[in-house]
C-alpha positions as CSV (number, residue, x, y, z in Angstrom):
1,X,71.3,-20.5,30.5
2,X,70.3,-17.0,30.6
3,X,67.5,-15.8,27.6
4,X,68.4,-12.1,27.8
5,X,71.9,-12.1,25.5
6,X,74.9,-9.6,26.5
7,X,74.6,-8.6,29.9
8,X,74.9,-5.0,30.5
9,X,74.7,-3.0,34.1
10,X,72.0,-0.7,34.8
11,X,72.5,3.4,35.3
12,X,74.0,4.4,38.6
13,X,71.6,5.0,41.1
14,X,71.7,8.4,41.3
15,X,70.9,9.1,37.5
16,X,67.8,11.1,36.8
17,X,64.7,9.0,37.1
18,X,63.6,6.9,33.7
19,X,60.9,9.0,32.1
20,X,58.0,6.8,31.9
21,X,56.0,6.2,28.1
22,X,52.4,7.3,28.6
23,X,49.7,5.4,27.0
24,X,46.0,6.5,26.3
25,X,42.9,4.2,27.5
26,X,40.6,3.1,25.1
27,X,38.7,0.2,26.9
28,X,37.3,-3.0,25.3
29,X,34.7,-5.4,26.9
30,X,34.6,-9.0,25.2
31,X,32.4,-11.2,26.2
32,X,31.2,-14.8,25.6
33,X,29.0,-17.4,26.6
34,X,28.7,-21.0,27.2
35,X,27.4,-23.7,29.8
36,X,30.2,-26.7,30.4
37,X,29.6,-30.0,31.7
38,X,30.3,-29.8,35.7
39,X,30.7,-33.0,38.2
40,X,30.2,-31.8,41.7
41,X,31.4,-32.9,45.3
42,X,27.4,-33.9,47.1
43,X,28.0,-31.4,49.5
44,X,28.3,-28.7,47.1
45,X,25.1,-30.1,44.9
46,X,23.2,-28.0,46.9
47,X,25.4,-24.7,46.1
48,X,25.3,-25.9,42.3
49,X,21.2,-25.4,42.0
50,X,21.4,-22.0,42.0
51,X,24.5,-22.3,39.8
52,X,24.0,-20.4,36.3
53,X,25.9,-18.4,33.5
54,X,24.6,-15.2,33.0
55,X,24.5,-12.7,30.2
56,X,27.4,-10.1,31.4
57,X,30.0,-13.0,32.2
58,X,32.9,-14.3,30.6
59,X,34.0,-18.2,29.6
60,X,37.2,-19.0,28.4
61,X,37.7,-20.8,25.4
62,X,39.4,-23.5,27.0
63,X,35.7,-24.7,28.8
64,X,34.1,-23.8,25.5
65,X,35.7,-26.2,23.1
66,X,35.7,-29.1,25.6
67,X,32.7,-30.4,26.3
68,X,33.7,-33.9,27.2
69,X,36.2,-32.5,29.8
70,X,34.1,-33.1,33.4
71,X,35.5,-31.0,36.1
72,X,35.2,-31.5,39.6
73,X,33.4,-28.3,41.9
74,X,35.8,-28.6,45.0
75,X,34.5,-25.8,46.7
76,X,33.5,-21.9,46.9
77,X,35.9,-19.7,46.6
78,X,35.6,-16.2,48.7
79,X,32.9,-14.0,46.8
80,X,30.8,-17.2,46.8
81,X,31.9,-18.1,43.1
82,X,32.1,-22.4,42.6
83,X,35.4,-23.3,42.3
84,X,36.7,-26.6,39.8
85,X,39.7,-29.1,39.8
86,X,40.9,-29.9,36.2
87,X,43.5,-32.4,35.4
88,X,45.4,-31.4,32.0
89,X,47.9,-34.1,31.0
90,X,51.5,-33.1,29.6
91,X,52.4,-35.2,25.8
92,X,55.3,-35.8,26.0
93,X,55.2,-38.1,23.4
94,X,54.6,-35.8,20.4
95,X,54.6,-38.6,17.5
96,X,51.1,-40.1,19.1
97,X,50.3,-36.2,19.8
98,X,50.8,-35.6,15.7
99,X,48.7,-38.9,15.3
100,X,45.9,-37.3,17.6
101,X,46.1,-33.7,16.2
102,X,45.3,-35.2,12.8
103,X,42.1,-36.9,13.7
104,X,41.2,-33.6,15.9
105,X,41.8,-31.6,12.7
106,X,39.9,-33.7,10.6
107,X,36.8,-33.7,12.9
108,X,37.0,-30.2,13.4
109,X,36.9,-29.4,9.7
110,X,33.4,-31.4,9.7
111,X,32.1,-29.4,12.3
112,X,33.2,-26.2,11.0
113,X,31.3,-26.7,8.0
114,X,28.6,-27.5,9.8
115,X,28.6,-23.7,11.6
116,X,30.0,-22.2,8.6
117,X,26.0,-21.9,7.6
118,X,22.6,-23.4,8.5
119,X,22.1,-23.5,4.7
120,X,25.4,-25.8,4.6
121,X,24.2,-28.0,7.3
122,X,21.2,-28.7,5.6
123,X,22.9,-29.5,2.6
124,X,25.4,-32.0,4.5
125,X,22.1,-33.7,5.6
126,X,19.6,-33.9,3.0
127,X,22.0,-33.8,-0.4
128,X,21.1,-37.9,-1.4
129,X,17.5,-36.5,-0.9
130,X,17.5,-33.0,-2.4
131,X,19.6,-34.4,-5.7
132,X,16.9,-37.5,-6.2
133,X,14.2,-34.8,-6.2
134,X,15.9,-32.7,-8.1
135,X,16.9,-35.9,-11.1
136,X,12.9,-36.7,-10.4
137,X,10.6,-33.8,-10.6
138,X,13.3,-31.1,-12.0
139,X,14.1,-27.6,-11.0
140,X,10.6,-26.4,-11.8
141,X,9.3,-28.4,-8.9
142,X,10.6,-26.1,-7.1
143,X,9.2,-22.8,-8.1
144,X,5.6,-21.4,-7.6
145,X,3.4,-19.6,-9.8
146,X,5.7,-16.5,-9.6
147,X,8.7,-18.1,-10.3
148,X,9.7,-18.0,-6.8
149,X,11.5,-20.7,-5.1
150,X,9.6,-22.4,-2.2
151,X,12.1,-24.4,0.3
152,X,9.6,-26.4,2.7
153,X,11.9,-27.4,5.4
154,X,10.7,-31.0,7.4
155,X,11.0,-31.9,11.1
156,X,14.2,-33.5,11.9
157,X,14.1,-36.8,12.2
158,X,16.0,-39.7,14.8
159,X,18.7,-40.2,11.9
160,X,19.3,-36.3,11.8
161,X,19.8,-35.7,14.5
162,X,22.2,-39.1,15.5
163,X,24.2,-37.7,12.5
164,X,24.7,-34.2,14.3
165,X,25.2,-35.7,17.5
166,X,28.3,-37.7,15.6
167,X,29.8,-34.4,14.6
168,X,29.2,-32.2,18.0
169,X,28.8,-33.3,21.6
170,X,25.9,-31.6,23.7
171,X,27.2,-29.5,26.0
172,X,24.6,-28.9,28.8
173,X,25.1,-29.1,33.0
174,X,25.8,-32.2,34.3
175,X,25.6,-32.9,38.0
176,X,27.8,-36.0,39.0
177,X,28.2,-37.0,42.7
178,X,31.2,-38.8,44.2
179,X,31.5,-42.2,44.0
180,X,30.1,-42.6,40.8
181,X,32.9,-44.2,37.9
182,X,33.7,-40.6,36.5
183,X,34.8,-39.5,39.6
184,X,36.7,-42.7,40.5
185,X,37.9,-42.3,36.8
186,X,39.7,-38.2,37.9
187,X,41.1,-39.4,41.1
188,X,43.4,-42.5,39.0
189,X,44.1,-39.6,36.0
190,X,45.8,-37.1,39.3
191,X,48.1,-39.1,40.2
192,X,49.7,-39.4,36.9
193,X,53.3,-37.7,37.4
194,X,52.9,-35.9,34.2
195,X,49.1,-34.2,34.9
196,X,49.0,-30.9,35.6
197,X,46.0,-29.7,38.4
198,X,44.5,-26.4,38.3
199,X,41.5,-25.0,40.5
200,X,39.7,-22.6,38.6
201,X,36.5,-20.7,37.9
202,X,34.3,-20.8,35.0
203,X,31.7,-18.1,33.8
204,X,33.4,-15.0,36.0
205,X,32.5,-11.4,35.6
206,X,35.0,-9.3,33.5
207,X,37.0,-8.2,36.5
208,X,37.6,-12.0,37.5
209,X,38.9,-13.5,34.1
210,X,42.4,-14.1,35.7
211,X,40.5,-16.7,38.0
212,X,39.6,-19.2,34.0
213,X,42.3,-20.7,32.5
214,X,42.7,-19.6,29.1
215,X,44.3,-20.4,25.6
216,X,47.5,-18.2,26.1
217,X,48.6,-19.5,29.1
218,X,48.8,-22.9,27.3
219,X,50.7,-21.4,24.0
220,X,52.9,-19.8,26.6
221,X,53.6,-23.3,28.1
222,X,54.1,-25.1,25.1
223,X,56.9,-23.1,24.0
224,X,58.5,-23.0,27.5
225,X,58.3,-26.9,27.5
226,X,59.6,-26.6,23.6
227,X,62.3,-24.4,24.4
228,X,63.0,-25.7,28.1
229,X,67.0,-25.6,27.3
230,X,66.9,-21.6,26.9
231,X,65.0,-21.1,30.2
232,X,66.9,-23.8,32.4
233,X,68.0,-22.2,35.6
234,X,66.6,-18.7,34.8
235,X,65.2,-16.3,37.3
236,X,61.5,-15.2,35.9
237,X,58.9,-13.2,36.2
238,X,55.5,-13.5,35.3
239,X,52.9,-10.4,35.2
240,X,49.3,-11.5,35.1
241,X,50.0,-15.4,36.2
242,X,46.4,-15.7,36.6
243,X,45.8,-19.7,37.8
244,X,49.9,-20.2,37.5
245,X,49.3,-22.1,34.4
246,X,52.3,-21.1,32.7
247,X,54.4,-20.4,36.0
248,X,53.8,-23.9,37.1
249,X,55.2,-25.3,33.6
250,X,58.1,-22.5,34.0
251,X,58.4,-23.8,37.4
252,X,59.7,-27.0,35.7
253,X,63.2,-26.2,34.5
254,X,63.6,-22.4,35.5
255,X,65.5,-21.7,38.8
256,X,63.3,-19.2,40.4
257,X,59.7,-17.7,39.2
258,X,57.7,-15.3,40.5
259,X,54.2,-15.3,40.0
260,X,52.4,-11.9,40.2
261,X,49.2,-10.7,40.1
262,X,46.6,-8.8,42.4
263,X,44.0,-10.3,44.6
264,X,44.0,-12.0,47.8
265,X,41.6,-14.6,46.6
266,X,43.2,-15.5,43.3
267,X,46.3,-15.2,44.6
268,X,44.9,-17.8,47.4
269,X,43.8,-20.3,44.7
270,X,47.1,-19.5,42.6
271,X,49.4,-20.5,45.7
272,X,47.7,-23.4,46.1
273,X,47.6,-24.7,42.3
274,X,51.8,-24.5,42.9
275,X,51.2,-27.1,45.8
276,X,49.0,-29.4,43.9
277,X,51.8,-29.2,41.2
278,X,54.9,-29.9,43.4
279,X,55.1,-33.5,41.8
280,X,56.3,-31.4,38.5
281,X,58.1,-28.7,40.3
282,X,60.5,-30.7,42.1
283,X,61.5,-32.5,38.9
284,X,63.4,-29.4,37.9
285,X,63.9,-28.3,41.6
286,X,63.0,-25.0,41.0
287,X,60.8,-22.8,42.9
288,X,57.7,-20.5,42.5
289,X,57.5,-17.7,44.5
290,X,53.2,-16.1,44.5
291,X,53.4,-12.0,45.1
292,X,51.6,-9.6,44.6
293,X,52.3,-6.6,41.8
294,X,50.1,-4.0,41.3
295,X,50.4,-2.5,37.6
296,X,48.4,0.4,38.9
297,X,51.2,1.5,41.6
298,X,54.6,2.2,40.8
299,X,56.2,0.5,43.7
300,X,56.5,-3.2,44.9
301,X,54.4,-4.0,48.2
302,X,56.9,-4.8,51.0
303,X,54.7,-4.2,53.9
304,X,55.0,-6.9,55.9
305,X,51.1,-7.0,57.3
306,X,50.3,-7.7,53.6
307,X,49.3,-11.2,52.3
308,X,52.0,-12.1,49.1
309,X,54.2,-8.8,49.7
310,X,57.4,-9.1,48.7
311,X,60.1,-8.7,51.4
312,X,63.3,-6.5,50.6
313,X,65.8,-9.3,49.6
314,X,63.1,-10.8,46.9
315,X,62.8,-7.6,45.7
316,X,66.5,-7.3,45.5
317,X,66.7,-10.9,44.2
318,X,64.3,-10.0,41.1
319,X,66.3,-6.9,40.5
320,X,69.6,-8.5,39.7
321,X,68.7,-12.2,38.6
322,X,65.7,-11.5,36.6
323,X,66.6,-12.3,32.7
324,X,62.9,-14.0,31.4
325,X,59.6,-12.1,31.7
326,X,56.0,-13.0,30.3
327,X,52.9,-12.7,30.7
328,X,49.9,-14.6,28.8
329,X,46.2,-13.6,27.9
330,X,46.6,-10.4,29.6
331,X,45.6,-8.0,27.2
332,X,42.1,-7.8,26.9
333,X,41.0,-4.5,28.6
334,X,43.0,-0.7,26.7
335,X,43.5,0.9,30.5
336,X,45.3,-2.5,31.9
337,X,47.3,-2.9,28.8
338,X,48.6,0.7,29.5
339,X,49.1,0.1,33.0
340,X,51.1,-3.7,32.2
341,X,53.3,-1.9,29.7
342,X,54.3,0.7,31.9
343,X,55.4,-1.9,34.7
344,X,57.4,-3.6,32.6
345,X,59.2,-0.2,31.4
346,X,60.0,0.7,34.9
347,X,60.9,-3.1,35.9
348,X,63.5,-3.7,32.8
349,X,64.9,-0.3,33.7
350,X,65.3,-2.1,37.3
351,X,67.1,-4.9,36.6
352,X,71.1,-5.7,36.0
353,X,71.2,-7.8,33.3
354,X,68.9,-7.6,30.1
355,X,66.1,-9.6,29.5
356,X,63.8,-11.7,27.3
357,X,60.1,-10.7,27.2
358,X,57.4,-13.4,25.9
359,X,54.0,-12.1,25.1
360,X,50.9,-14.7,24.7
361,X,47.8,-13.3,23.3
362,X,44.9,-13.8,21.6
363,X,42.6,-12.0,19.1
364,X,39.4,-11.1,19.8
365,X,37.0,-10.2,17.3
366,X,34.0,-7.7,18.3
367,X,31.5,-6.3,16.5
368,X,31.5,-2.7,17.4
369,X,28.9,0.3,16.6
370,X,31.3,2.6,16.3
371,X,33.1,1.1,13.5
372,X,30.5,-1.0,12.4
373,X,32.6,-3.7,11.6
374,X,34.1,-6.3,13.4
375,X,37.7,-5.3,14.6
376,X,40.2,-6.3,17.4
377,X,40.6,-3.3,19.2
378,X,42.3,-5.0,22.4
379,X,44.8,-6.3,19.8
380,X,45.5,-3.7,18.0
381,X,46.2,-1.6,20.7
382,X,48.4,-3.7,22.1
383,X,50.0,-3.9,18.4
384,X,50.3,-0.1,18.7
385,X,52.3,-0.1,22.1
386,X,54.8,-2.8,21.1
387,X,55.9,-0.2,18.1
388,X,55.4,2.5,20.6
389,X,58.0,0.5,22.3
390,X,60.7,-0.5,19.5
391,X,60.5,2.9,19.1
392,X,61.4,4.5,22.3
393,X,64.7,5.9,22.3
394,X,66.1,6.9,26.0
395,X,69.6,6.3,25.4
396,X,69.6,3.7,28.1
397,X,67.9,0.4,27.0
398,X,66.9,-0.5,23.7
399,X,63.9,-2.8,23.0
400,X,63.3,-5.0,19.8
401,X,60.2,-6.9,18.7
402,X,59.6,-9.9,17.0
403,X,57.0,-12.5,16.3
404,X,57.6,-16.1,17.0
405,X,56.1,-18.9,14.8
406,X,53.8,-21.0,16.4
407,X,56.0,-23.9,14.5
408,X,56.2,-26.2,17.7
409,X,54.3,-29.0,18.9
410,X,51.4,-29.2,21.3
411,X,52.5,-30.4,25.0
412,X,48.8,-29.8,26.1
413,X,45.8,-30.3,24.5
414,X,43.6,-27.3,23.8
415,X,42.9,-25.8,20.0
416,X,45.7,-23.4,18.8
417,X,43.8,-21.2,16.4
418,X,45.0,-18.8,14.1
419,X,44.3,-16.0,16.8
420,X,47.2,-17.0,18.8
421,X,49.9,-15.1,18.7
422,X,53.1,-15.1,20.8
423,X,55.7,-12.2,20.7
424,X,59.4,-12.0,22.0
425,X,60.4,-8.7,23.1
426,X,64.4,-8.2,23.8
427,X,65.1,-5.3,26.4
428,X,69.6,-4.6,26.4
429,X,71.3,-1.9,28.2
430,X,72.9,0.4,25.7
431,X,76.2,0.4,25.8
């Protein structure tokens, strides 16, 4: 079933060529840093003592708020950067999901009071104590001569710190060799039908983020999986595919899916993420296609000499098939968001039919000097080129914008946070 509505045929060839919106640069760096627990192959233990996370690199969320996940360092990728096998299992069963989600939320309401304040997690550990002072000697224990109040502040002891351990996990390196039970424990979670493998990276410069797997891809597949009726036998494309996270779960009831992005290496690791995934691909019988697409040229790359080109019938393929396009986690940097959105212009202008686009992102917050405020400027440009686009008027294609409630259940476990977002964009031919 086709997601793009009424099908409408594009201009004649010979019309005038589609004038392009342009889009001004405004660039914005966010960065954030972690250390995640890492199991390692022997051979690579070696590689891993030199291993560390540095000040200008970037970790997604996904590594940060998962301590307890252990992932597997299979190997190096081709700029030297240690590669990691993650197993993320599908729920299919969404009434023990709810059960889960629950106990998740409760626990994570502890700990967020805990990091709300250091005065707050004080008070969650000494209140017994503090109140049978307080009933004991009174308030004016508490002042000095001046009036002041004096807050003497003890050691922790054992208990203390047992009772934070209860609420958060330490997260610090942790170097596992094969053979021991955690490893043993991976290998039997694999070959579960309904696991989904990725090889990643962890802790990449900026330039390298599409290597992680990150929150958006996982709202992106969640709604694919929730909606898997709409995209059944569709033709899609997705800009920015990163790991293939989302492709690979698109891969699982669409037709056809084409997952772009730029880079010989990630494109490497991509393709081979779709083979350790074929158990889930050939359930729906569909098949995912890795290619390259440049969003800072205006033309596909069809020369033949060049690893993931596309060849001249894929291209044609794409062009009169293509009804679902998306793209998750991809807006992070002002010049790229620019150059994504003027892709997509030229591609929907490209195809035959019109199309559904889904948009998956996340807010950042920054501090910033220039405003002196935290803001989200990443987001809010992107907010300011989706009206940009609503409110093109070309005469040819019409595009409308709307926000989708994040109202469906979890198929993968990760935390959906209020900065999650995910947007439907409708691009028709005009009549």
């Amino acid at each position: 079933m086709a997601a793009g509505g009424v099908v409408r045929r594009r201009a004649p060839a010979q019309a005038a060529p589609v004038p392009q919106p342009c889009f001004s640069p405004a660039p914005l760096l966010p960065r954030c840093l972690s250390h995640q627990r890492v199991m390692v192959d022997l051979a690579e233990k070696e590689n891993m003592d030199n291993l560390t996370f540095k000040s200008d690199t970037v970790l997604s969320d996904v590594h940060l708020h998962c301590p307890n996940k252990r992932h597997l360092m299979v190997r190096l990728n081709a700029v030297g950067q240690p590669v990691f096998l993650s197993y993320f299992k599908l729920l299919w069963n969404t009434d023990n999901w709810a059960s889960e989600k629950n106990v998740r939320e409760a626990t994570t309401e502890k700990e967020h009071q805990c990091r709300s304040g250091e005065e707050l997690c004080d008070k969650g550990r000494n209140s017994l104590k503090n109140e049978r002072e307080l009933n004991t000697k009174g308030l004016e224990a508490l002042l000095d001569d001046d009036g002041d109040l004096e807050v003497v502040r003890r050691p922790q002891s054992a208990s203390d710190l047992e009772v934070e351990d209860l609420l958060r996990d330490k997260v610090y390196p942790v170097i596992l060799m094969r053979g021991e039970d955690a490893f043993e424990d991976e290998e039997q979670e694999s070959s579960c039908s309904d696991v989904v493998k990725i090889e990643h990276t962890m802790a990449t410069p900026l330039e390298d983020v599409g290597k992680q797997v990150w929150r958006g891809a996982f709202l992106l597949a969640d709604y694919i999986l929730f909606k898997r009726d709409v995209f059944r036998s569709c033709t899609v494309l997705e800009l920015g595919g990163g790991t293939g996270v989302a492709s690979i779960i698109m891969g699982m009831v669409a037709k056809r899916v084409y997952c772009t992005d730029v880079g010989e290496d990630l494109l490497a690791m991509c393709e081979h993420n779709v083979a350790l995934n074929k158990h889930l691909i050939e359930q729906g019988r569909g098949e995912i296609k890795v290619k390259e697409l440049d969003w800072l040229k205006d033309e596909f790359c069809t020369d033949p000499e060049t690893p993931y080109s596309w060849s001249e019938a894929e291209v044609a393929n794409l062009h009169d098939h293509c009804t679902v396009i998306m793209a998750a986690d991809v807006f992070y940097d002002d010049d790229l968001t620019d150059a994504m959105f003027r892709t997509l212009y030229r591609i929907t202008h490209n195809l035959k039919n019109s199309c559904t686009v889904y948009f998956s992102i996340e807010k950042r917050l920054n501090f910033t000097l220039r405003h002196m405020d935290v803001t989200c400027e990443a987001y809010n440009h992107f907010r300011n080129i989706l009206n940009d686009l609503e409110s093109l008027q070309d005469r040819k294609m019409k595009y409308t914008v709307e926000p989708i409630k994040l109202d469906f259940c979890q198929f993968l476990i990760y935390e959906r946070t209020e900065q999650l977002e995910l947007w439907k964009v409708i691009a028709e031919w005009l009549t």
